[in-house]
C-alpha positions in Angstrom: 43.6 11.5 -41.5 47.3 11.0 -41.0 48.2 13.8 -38.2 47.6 11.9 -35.1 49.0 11.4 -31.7 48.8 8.4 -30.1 48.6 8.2 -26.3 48.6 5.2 -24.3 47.4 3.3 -27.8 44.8 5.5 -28.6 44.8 7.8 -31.8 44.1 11.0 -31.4 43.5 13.2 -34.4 45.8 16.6 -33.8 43.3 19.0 -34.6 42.0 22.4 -33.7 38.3 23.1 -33.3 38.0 24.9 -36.4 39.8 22.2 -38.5 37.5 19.4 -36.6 34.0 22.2 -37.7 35.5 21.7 -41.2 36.0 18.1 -41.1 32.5 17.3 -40.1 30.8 19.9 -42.9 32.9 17.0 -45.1 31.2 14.4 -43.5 27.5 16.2 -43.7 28.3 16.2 -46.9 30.0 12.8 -47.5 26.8 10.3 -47.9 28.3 8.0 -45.3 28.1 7.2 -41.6 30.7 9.2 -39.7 31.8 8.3 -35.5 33.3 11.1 -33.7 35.0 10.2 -30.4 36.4 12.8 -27.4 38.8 10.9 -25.5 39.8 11.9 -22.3 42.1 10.3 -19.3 39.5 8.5 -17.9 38.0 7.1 -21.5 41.8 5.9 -22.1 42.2 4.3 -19.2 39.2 2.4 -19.9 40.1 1.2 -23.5 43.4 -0.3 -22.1 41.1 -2.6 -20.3 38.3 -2.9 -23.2 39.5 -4.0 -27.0 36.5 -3.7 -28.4 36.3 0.1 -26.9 40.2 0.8 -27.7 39.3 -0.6 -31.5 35.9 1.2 -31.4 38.1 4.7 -30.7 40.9 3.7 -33.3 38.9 3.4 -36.2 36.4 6.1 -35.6 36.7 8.8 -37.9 37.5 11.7 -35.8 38.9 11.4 -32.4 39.2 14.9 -30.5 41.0 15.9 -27.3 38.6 16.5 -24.7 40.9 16.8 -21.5 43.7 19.2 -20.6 45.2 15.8 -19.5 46.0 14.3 -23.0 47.8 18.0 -24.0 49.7 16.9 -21.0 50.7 13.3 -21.5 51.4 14.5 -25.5 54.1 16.8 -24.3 55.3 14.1 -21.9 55.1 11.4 -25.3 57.7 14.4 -27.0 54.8 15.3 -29.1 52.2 18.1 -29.1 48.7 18.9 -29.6 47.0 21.9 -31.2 44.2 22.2 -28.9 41.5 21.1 -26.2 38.0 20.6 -27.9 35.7 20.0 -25.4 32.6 17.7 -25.9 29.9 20.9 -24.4 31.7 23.6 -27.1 32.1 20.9 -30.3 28.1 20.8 -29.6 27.7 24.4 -29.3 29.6 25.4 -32.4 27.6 22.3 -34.4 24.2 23.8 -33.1 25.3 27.3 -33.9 26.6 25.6 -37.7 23.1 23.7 -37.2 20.8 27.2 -37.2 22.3 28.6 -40.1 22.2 25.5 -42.6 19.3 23.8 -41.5 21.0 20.5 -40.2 18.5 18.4 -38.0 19.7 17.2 -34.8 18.6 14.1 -32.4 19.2 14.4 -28.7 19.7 10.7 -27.3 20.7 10.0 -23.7 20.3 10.9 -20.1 17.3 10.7 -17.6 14.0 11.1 -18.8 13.2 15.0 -19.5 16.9 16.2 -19.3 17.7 16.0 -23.0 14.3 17.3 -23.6 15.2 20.1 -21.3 17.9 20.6 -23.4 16.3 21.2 -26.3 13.9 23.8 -24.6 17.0 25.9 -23.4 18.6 25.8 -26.8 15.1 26.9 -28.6 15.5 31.0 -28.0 19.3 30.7 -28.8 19.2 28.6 -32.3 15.3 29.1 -33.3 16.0 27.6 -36.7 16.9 23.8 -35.1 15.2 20.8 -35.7 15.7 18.8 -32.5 14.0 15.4 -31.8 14.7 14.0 -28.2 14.6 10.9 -26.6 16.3 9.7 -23.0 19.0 7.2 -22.5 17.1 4.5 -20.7 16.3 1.7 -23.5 14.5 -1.6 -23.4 14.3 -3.5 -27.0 10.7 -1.8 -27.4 11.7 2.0 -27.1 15.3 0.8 -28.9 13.0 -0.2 -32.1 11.0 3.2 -31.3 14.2 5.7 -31.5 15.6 3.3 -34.5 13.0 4.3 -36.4 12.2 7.9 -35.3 16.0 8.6 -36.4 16.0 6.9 -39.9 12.3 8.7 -40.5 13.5 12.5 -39.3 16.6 11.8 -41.9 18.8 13.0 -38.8 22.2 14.5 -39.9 23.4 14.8 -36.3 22.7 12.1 -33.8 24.1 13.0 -29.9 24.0 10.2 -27.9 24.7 10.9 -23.9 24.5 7.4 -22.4 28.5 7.4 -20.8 31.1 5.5 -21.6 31.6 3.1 -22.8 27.5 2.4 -23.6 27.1 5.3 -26.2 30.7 4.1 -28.2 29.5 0.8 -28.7 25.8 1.6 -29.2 27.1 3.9 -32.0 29.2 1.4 -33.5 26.5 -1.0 -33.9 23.8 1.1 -35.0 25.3 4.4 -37.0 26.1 3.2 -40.6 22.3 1.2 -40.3 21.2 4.6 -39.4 22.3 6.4 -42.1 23.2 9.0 -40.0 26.4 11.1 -41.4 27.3 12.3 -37.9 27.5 10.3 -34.8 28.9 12.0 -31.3 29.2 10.2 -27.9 28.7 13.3 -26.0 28.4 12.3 -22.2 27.4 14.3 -19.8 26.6 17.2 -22.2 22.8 16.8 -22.0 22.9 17.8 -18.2 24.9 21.2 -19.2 22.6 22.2 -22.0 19.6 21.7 -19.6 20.8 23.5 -17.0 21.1 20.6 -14.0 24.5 21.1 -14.1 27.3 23.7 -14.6 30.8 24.1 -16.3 33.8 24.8 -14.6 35.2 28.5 -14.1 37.2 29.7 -17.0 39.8 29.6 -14.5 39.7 26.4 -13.5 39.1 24.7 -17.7 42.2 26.5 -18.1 44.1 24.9 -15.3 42.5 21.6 -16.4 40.4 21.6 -13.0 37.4 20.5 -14.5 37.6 17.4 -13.2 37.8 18.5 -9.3 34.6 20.7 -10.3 32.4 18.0 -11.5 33.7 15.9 -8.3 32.3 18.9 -6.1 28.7 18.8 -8.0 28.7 15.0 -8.0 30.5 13.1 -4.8 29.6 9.8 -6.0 31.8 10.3 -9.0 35.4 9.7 -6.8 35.2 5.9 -7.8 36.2 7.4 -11.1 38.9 9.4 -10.3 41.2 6.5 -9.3 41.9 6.6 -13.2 43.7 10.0 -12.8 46.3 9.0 -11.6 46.5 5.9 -13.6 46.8 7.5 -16.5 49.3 9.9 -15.1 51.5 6.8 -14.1 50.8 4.6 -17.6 52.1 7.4 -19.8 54.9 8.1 -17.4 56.0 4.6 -17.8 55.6 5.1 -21.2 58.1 8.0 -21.8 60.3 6.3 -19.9 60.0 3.1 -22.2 60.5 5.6 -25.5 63.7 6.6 -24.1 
């Protein structure tokens, strides 16, 4: 796709949510093995320190917005993107896509029960899903074990929720051997969907506050933070090197 905005030398496809939906019906459809990324500050910050991750994100077939930060830093590049797509409502709208077509999914990440959890919650609300679960903690044995449950479900959707930059590069190595059409490094998303933890306000996703929110329901994630401003800084030394 040739409408993209690059930020700190990461591509990012300049899309809105709907236009992404209709891009991955193409890909359903395409035969092939297709990697969607969602970029945010901290996932930037960590590809200008890791090449394989940076050339992992700039060759994967869709790369979506998911931070009010990057809308940010695009108007600060003298650019502009459409939208914020979210890594928790790209999964919604694909289950809700999912129920009426018949596309089967397969839940890959987190502690043991969460993304099984998951799949209970979503049951009542998309009845017609086929959802296959496994958690995110891998030796070679259960590796072989999910390899093979994936390729024999013919899975159209694989989720995998193992962070960054673990489920990128276990994506890249095993998607197109998969035969999978869709591939999503998803996160934290896995925790939402089961319930252990909760979204932002509206209020505070709309004053890109998200961040502060999942800092209050998880302490030990301040470590992290430190690439906030980081980011903020790069692509302010950035603009300045454009002018």
């Amino acid at each position: 796709m040739e409408n993209k905005v690059e930020i700190l030398g990461v591509e990012i496809d300049n899309l809105t949510i709907q236009e992404a939906l209709g891009q991955i019906e193409s890909f359903l459809n395409s035969g092939q093995a297709n990697l969607i990324v969602t970029p945010n500050p901290e996932m930037i910050i960590k590809a200008n320190y890791d090449q394989q991750l940076k050339k992992i994100l700039n060759s994967a077939e869709l790369a979506l917005a998911d931070g009010v930060g990057l809308l940010l830093a695009a108007k600060m590049l003298g650019t502009e993107l459409k939208e914020r797509i979210t890594g928790v409502e790209l999964v919604h709208r694909l289950l809700k896509l999912g129920n009426q077509t018949g596309l089967r999914f397969y839940f890959l990440g987190s502690e043991p029960g969460v993304a099984a959890q998951a799949k209970e919650n979503l049951q009542a609300q998309y009845p017609k899903l086929m959802i296959k679960t496994h958690h995110g903690y891998l030796d070679r044995r259960l590796e072989e074990q999910v390899i093979a449950e994936i390729k024999a479900n013919q899975i159209d959707v694989l989720l995998v929720g193992m962070g960054v930059p673990l489920q990128e590069k276990w994506l890249n190595k095993y998607l197109t051997s998969l035969q999978v059409p869709v591939g999503i490094g998803v996160g934290g998303v896995f925790d939402v969907l089961a319930g252990n933890k909760r979204r932002a306000p509206v209020v505070m996703q709309k004053f890109g506050l998200e961040w502060f929110f999942r800092l209050l329901q998880e302490p030990s994630r301040a470590g992290r933070m430190v690439a906030i401003p980081e980011f903020v800084l790069k692509v302010l030394r950035q603009r300045l090197k454009n002018k």
